[in-house]
C-alpha positions as CSV (number, residue, x, y, z in Angstrom):
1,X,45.8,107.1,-224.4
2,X,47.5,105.0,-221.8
3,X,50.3,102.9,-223.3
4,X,49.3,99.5,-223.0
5,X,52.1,98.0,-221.1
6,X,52.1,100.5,-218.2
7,X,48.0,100.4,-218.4
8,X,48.4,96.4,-217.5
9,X,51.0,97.0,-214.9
10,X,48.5,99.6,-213.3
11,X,45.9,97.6,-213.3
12,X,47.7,94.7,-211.5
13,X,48.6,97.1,-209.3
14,X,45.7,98.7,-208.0
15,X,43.8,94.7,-208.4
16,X,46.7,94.4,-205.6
17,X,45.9,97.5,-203.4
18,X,42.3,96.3,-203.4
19,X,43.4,93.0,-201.9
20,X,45.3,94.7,-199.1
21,X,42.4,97.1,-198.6
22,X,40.1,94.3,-197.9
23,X,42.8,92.9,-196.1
24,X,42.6,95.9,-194.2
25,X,39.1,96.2,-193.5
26,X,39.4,92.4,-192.4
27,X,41.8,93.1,-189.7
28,X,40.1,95.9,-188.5
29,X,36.8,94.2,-188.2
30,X,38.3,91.3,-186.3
31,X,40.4,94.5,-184.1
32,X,43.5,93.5,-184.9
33,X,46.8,95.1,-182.5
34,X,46.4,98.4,-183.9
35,X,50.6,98.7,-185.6
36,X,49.5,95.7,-187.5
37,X,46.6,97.9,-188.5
38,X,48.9,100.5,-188.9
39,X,51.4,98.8,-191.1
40,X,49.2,97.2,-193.4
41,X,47.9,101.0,-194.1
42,X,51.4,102.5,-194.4
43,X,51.9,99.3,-196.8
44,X,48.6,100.3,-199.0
45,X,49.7,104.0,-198.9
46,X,53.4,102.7,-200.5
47,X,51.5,101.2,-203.1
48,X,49.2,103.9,-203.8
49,X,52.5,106.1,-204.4
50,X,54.1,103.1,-206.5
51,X,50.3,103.2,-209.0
52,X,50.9,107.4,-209.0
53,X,54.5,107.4,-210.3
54,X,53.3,104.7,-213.0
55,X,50.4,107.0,-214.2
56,X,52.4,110.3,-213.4
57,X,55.4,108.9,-216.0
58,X,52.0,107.5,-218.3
59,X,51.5,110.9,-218.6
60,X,54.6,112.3,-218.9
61,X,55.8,110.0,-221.6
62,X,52.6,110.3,-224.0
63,X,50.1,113.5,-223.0
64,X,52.6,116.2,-222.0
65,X,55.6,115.3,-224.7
66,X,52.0,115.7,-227.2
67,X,51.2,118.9,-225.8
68,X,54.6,120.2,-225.9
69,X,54.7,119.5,-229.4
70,X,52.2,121.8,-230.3
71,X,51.8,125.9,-230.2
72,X,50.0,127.1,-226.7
73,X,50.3,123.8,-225.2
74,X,52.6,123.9,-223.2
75,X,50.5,126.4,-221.1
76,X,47.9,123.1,-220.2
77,X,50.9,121.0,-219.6
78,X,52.2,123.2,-217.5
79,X,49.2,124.1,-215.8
80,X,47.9,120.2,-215.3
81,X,51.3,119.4,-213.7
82,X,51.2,122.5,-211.4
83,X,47.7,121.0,-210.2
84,X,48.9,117.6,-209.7
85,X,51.9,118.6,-207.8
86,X,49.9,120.3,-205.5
87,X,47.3,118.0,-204.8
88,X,50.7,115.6,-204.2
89,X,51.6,118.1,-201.6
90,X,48.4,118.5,-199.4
């Protein structure tokens, strides 16, 4: 269950990355100077990694510390962070 607080604050945050996506998708279409293109991707890609560490700590604060708590599930913990990490990393 996402804790309500951080569950508003990611959802204003991704309403905002779909405003500079379509930002984005404007520019392009009307062939913006590509490092205006550029920045406003670098820009979407910020906030993209802001949204993950607020649903990375989301999980970290209510699923794992659950799962921790009781016996064999620390494995999936484990196991879940392990696959998120790596993904992170590609």
């Amino acid at each position: 269950m996402l804790d309500q607080k951080l569950k508003t604050r990611a959802i204003h945050r991704a309403k905002i990355i779909r405003g500079q996506l379509d930002g984005l998708v404007k520019a392009i279409e009307s062939e913006e100077y590509c490092p205006i293109l550029l920045e406003q991707s670098l820009a979407i890609q910020r906030s993209l990694k802001s949204l993950d560490r607020f649903l990375l700590e989301n999980h970290l604060r209510s699923h794992v510390k659950q799962q921790m708590q009781k016996a064999g599930g620390d494995e999936k913990a484990i196991k879940e962070l392990i696959r998120v990490y790596t993904l992170s990393n590609k």
